[in-house]
C-alpha positions as CSV (number, residue, x, y, z in Angstrom):
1,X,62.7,66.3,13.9
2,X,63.6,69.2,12.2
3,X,60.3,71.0,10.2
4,X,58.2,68.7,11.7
5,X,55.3,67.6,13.7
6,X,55.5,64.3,15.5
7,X,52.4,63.0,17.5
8,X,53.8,60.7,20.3
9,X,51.4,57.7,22.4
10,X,53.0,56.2,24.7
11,X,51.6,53.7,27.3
12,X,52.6,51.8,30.3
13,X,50.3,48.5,30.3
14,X,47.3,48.9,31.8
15,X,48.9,51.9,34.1
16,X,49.3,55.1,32.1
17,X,48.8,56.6,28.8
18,X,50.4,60.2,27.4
19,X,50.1,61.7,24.5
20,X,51.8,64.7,23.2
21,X,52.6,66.6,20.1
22,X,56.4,67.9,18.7
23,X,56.7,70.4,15.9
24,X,60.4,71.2,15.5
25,X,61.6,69.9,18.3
26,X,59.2,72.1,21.0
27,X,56.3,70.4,23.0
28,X,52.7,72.0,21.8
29,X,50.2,69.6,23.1
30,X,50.2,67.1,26.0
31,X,48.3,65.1,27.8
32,X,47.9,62.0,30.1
33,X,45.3,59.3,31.3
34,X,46.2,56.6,34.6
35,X,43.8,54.1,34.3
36,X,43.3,53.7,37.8
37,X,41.3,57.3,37.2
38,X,38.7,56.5,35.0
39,X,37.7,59.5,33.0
40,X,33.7,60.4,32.5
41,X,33.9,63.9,30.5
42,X,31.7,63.1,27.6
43,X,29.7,59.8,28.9
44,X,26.2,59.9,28.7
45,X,24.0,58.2,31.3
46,X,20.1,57.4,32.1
47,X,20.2,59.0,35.8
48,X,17.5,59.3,38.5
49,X,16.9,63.0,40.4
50,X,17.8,61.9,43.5
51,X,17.2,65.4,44.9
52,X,16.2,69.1,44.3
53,X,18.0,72.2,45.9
54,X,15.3,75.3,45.5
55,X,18.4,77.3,47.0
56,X,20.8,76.5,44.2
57,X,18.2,75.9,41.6
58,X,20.0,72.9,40.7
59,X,18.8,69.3,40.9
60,X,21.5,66.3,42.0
61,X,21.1,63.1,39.5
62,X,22.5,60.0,40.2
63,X,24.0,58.2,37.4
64,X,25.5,55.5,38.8
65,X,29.0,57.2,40.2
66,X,30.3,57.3,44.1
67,X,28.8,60.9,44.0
68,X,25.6,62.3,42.6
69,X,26.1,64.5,39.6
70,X,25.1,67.9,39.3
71,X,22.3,69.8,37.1
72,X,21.7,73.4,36.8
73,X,18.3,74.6,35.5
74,X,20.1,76.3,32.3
75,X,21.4,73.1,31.6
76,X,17.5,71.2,31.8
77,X,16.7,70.9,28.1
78,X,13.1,71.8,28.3
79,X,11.7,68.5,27.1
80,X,11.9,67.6,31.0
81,X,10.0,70.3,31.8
82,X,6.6,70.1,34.0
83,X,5.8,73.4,33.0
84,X,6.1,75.5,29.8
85,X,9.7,78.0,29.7
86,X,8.7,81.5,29.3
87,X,10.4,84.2,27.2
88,X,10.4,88.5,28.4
89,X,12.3,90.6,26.6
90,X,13.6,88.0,24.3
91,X,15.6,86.4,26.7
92,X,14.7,83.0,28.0
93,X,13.1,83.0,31.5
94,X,13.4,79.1,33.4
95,X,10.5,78.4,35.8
96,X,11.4,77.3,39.4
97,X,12.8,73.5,39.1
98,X,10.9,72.6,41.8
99,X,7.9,73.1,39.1
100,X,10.4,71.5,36.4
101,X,11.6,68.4,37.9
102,X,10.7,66.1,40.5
103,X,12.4,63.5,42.4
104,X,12.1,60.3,40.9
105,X,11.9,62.0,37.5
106,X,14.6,59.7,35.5
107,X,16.8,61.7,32.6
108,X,19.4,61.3,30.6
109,X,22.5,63.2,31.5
110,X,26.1,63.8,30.0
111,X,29.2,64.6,32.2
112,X,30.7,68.2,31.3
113,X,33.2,68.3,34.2
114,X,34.9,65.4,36.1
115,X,34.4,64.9,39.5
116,X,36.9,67.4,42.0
117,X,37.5,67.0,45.3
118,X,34.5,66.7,47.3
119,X,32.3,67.7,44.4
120,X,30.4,65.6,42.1
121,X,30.5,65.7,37.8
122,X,28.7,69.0,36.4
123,X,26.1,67.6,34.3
124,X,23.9,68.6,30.9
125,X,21.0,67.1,29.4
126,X,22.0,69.1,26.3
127,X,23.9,65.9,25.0
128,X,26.7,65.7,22.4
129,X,28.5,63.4,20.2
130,X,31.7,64.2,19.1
131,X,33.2,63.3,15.8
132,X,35.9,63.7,13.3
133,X,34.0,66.3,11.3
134,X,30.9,67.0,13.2
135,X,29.9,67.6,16.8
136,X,25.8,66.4,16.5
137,X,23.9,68.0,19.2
138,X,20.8,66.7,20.7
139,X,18.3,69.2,21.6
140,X,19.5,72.2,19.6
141,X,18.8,72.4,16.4
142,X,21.4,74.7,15.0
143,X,24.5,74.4,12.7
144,X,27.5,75.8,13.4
145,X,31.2,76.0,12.1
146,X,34.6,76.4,13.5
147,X,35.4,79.9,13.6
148,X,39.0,78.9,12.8
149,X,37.6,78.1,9.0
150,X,37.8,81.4,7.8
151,X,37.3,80.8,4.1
152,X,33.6,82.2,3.2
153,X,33.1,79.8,0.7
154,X,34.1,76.8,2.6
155,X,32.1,77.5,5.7
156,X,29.2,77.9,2.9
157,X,29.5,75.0,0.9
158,X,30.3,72.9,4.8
159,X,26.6,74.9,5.7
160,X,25.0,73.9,2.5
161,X,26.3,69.9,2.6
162,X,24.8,70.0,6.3
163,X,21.5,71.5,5.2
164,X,21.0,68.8,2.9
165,X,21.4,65.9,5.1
166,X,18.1,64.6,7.3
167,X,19.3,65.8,10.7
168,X,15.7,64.6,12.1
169,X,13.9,66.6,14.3
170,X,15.7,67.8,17.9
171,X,19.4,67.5,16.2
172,X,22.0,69.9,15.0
173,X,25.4,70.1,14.0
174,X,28.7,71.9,14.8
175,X,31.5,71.7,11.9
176,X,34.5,70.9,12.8
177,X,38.2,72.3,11.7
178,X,39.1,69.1,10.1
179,X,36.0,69.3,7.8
180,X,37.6,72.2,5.9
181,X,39.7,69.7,3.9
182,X,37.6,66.6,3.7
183,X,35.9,64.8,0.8
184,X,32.1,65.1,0.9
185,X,31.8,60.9,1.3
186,X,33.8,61.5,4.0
187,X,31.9,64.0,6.0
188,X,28.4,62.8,4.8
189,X,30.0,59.1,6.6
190,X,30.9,61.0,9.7
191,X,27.3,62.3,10.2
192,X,26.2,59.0,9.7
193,X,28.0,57.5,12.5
194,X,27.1,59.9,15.0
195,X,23.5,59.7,13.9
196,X,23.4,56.0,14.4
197,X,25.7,56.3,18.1
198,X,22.6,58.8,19.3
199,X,20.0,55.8,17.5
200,X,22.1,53.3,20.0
201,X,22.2,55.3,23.0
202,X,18.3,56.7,22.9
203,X,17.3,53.0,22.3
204,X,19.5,51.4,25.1
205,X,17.9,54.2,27.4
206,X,14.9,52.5,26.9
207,X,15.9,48.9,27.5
208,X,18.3,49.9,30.6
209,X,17.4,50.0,34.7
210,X,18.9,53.7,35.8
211,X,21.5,54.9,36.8
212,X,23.4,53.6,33.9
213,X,26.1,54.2,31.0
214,X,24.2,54.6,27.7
215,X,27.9,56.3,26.1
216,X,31.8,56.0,26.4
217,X,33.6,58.7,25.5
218,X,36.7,56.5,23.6
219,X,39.9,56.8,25.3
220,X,43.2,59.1,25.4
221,X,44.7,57.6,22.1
222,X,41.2,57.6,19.9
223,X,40.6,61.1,21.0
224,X,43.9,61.7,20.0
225,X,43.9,60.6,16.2
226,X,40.4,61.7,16.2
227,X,41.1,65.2,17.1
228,X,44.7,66.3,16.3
229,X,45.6,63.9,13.1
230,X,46.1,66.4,10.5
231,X,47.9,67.1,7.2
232,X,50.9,68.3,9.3
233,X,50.9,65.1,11.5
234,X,54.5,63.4,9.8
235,X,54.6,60.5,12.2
236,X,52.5,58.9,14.4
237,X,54.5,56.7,17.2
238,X,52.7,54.2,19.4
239,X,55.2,52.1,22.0
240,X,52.4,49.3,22.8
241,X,51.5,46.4,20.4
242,X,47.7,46.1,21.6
243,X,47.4,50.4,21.4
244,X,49.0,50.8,17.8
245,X,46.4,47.9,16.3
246,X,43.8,50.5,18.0
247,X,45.2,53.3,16.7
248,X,45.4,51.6,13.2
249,X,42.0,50.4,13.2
250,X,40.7,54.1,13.8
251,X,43.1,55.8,11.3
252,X,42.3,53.0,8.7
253,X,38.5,54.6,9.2
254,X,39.1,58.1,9.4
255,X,42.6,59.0,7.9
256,X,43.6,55.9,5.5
257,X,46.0,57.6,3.4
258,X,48.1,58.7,6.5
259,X,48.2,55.1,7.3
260,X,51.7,54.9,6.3
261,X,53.0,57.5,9.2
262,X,51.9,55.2,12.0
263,X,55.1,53.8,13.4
264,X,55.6,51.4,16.1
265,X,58.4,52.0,18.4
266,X,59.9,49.5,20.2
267,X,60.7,50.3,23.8
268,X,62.7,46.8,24.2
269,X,64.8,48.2,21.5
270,X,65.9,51.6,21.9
271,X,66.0,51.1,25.5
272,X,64.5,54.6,26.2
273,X,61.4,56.2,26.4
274,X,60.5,58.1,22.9
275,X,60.4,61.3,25.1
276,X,64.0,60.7,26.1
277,X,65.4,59.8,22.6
278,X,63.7,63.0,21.5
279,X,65.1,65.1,24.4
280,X,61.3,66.5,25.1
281,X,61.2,64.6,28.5
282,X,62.4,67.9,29.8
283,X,60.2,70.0,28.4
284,X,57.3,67.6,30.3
285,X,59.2,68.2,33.5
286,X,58.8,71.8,33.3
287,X,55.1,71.4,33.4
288,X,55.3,70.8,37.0
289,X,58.0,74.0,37.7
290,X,56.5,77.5,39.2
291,X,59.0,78.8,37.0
292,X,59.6,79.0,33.0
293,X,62.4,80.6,31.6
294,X,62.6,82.7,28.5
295,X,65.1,82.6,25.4
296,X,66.4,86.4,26.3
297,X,66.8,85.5,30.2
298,X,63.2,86.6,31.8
299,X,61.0,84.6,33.9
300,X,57.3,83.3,34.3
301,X,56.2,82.3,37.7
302,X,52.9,80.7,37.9
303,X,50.7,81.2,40.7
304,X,47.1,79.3,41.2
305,X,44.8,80.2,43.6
306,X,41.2,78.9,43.7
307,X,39.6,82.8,42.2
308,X,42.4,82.8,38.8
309,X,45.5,82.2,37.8
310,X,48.1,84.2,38.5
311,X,51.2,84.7,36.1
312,X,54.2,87.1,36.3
313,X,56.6,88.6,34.4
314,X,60.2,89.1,35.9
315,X,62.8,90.9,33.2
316,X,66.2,89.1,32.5
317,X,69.4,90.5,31.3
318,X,69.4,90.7,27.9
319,X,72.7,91.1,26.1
320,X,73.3,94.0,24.1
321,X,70.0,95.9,25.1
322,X,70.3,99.1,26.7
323,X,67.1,100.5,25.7
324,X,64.7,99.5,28.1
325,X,61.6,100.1,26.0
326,X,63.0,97.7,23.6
327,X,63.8,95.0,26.4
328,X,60.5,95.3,28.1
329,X,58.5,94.4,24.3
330,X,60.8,92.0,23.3
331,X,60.2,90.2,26.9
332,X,56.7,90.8,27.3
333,X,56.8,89.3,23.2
334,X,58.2,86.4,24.1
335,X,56.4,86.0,27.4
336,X,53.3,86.2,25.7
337,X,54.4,83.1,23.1
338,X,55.2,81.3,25.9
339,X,52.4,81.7,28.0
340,X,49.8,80.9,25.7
341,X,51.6,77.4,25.4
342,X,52.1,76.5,29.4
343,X,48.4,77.6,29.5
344,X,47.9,75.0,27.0
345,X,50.1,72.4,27.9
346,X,49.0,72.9,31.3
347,X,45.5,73.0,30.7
348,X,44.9,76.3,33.1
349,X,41.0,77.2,32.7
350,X,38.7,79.9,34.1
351,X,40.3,83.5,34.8
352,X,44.1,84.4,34.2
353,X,45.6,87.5,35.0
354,X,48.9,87.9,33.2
355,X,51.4,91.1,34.6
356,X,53.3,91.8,31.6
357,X,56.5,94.3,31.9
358,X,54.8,98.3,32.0
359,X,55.1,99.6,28.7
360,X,54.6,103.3,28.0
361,X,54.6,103.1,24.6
362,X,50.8,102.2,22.9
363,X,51.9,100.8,20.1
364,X,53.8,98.3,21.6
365,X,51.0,97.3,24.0
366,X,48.8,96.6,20.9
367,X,51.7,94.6,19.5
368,X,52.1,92.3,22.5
369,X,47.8,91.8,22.3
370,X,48.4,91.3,19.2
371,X,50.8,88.1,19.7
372,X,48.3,87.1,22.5
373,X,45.7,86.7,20.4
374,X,47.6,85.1,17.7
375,X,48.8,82.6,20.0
376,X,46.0,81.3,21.5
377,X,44.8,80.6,18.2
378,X,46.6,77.4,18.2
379,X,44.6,76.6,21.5
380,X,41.3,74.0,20.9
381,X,39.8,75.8,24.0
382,X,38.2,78.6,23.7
383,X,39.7,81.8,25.1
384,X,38.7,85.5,25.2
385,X,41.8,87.8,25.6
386,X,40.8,91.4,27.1
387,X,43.3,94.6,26.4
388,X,46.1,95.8,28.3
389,X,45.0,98.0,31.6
390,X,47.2,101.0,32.5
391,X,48.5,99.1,35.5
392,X,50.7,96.2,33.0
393,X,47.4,93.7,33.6
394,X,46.3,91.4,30.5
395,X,43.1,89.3,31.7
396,X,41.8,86.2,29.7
397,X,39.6,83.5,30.4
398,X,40.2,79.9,28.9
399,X,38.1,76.7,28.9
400,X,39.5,73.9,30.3
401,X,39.7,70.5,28.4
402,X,41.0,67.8,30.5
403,X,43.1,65.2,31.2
404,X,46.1,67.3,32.2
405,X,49.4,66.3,33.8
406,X,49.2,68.6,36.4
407,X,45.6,67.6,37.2
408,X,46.3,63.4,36.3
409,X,49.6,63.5,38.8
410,X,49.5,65.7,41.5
411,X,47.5,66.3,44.5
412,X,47.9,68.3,47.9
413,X,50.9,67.7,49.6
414,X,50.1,66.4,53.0
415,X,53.1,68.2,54.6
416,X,52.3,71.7,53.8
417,X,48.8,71.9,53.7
418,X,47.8,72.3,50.3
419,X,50.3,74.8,49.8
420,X,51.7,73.2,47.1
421,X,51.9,69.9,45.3
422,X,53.7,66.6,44.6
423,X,53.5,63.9,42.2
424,X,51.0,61.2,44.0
425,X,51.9,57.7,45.1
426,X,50.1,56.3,41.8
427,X,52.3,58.5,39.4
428,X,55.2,57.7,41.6
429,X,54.5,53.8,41.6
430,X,53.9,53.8,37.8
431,X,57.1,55.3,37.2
432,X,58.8,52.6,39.9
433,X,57.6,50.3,37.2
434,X,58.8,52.0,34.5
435,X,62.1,51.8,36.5
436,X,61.8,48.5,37.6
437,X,61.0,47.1,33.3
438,X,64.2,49.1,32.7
439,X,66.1,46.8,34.9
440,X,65.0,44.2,33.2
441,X,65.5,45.2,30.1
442,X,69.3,45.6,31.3
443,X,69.9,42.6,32.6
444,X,71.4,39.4,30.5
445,X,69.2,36.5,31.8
446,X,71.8,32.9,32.5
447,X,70.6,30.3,30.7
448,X,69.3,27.5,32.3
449,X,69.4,29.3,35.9
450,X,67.3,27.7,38.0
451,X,66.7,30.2,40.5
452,X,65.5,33.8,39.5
453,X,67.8,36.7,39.2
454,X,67.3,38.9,42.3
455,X,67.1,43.2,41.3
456,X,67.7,45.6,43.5
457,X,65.8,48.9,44.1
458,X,66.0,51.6,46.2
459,X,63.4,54.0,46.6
460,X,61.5,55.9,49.1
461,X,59.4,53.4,52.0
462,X,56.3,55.5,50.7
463,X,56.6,54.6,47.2
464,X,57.9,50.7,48.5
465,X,54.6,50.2,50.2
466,X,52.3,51.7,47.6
467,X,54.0,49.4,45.4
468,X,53.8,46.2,48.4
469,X,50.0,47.2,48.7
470,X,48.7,48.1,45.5
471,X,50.4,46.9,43.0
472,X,51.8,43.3,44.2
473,X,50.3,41.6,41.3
474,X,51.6,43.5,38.9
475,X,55.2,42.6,40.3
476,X,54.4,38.9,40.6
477,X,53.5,38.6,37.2
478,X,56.4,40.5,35.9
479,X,59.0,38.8,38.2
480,X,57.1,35.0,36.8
481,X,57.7,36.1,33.7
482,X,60.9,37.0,33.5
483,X,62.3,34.7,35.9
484,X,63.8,37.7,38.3
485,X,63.1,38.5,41.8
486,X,63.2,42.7,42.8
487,X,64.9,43.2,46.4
488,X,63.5,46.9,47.5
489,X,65.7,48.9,49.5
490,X,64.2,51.8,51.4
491,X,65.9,55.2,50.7
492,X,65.2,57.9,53.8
């Protein structure tokens, strides 16, 4: 894999999707979807106010999930408002929402933050649609580009293509990275279809009984092609036969001439995982570790609490430096590279306080800023790094996109009081599976047996009953199928 970047979908049948990208052999995106956890970031829905806190200034809307959803007044577009928005000063003044909404009122709603804990979705009537090129926004009629297309004559000729086209009144536009480098037909098609997906949704609003879904946000591996598939994209692997015709379908739309990159590969086969053949199932491990370690020796230890995120810096010896100055920049270099990736990989948002190595030397406390900030250029979340303090503290605040391991797989542990974490009995039993498909794989079937092959496997009772209790179909059909019969052992 050598000078190059490999974008890897891999899916367990109706269980588990991952994606994750590879450039030269090192992990720089990842992600993951269970099934089981339905995602609703992105979904727009007609919803009902089911009720309005005067305390919070925030009414609660439900939309059709277990929990209501929840509306802040900056985030009522002003449409729904009883009562005209007032300006002072030039900034925007909102009125009471007990004088902007009322119970009853219906509106339509899209999901900005999933559901946590005891906490319902955070909601916004300021709707979006994403697309390959364009972002159209409903309710602000603005246009806006990428800051990472830095090219003045591309971000005007990009503003000049969107002036042309008739938006309609209400709608705007955010360009995209991608659109840097793409034919006009093929950005003026783009707007199209998210003109016509708004069309759809505002009609069906009119025809449906609330709460209910007007718009899907398309799954892990669309959002994927979608948003990453770029020039540097070499190969595209998908280990599923029903995913890759997906996958092909959207590229054949968006990316035809990179059709020829999209590669199936066959799990059957090669017997391994693509992660494994690669030797990145390691670096997917380490998401879950406190700990990172550093080419020269040092260490990151990451800390969460439910304020920021906390990360440290511990020094390691580094052979044939005996300048201390000189170890403490090249560590705090390296530790910033690396940091601005497990915040990515790991999907870390809101406030992170990073204690690099004290440096007394200025210049080299702009050079590791520097590197910060160069890093996190490479992040699709927006982040705002501050400067240095004199105490060794670097603060930045990052926005979180979803569908991380850490937050897919993990949950409190029940043993130490939410002290720390451990992969949950659905990650656990998917991987069982995984196991359990390897086994067959491995086994030589007798011809003509007339009573199935019996496959034993041990594994923690947790994990056995999970598997007895929630996934007993799933073993029936693939013991029917391929005429074996799994034996579990319980391992204390």
């Amino acid at each position: 894999m050598a000078d190059s970047k490999v974008m890897n979908i891999s899916v367990l049948a109706e269980e588990r999707i991952e994606m994750g990208i590879v450039q030269n052999g090192v992990l720089e995106e990842y992600y993951v979807e269970l099934f089981n956890q339905k995602k609703t970031r992105g979904n727009i829905y007609v919803g009902v106010v089911n009720n309005i806190d005067t305390s919070l200034q925030a009414a609660f809307i439900n939309y059709g999930a277990e929990r209501n959803g929840f509306l802040q007044i900056d985030e009522i577009h002003p449409e729904y408002f009883h009562v005209q928005q007032s300006e002072s000063s030039g900034r925007p003044r909102f009125p009471p929402i007990q004088n902007v909404m009322r119970k009853g009122d219906l509106v339509l709603v899209q999901v900005v933050k999933e559901p946590t804990g005891k906490k319902g979705a955070f909601l916004t009537t300021y709707l979006s649609f994403p697309g390959r090129y364009f972002v159209l926004t409903i309710g602000r009629e603005q246009i806006g580009i990428s800051r990472k297309i830095t090219d003045e004559n591309v971000r005007k000729d990009l503003r000049e293509l969107v002036q042309k086209q008739d938006l309609g009144t209400g709608l705007g536009v955010i360009v995209r990275t991608a659109a840097a480098s793409a034919s006009k037909t093929r950005l003026i098609r783009d707007l199209k279809i998210l003109k016509k997906l708004w069309t759809n949704a505002r009609d069906s609003a009119q025809k449906s009984t609330p709460p209910s879904q007007l718009f899907a946000e398309i799954d892990l591996s669309g959002r994927a092609i979608r948003d990453y598939m770029d020039n540097d994209i070499t190969e595209v692997y998908v280990d599923h036969e029903e995913t890759i015709e997906r996958v092909r379908e959207l590229m054949q739309i968006i990316a035809p001439r990179r059709l020829n990159r999209l590669k199936y590969y066959n799990l059957r086969e090669q017997g391994k995982s693509w992660w494994e053949s690669n030797h990145v199932d390691k670096q997917v491990q380490a998401l879950y570790s406190r700990e990172v370690t550093l080419p020269s020796g040092g260490r990151l230890v990451f800390d969460t609490t439910e304020a920021l995120t906390a990360v440290d810096i511990n020094s390691g010896k580094i052979g044939g430096k005996t300048n201390f100055r000189d170890m403490a920049l090249l560590t705090n270099i390296e530790a910033a590279r690396e940091i601005a990736r497990q915040i990515r990989l790991r999907d870390i948002g809101g406030q992170i306080v990073i204690d690099f190595i004290e440096m007394k030397d200025k210049s080299h406390c702009r050079e590791v800023e520097r590197t910060m900030r160069l890093e996190v250029k490479k992040d699709r979340a927006r982040t705002d790094v501050g400067r240095l303090s004199r105490f060794g503290l670097l603060e930045l605040v990052r926005q979180r996109l979803g569908s991380s391991a850490l937050s897919t797989s993990t949950e409190s542990c029940p043993h130490c009081g939410g002290t720390g974490v451990r992969r949950n009995l659905e990650w656990q039993a998917v991987n069982a599976i995984r196991e359990l498909y390897a086994k067959i794989w491995a086994h030589t079937p007798t011809q003509g047996a007339p009573n199935p092959t019996v496959l034993n496997y041990e594994c923690h009772p947790d994990i056995m009953h999970y598997l007895l209790n929630n996934k007993l179909s799933k073993l029936h059909n693939m013991e029917t199928e391929h005429n074996v019969k799994f034996s579990f052992i319980p391992k204390v």
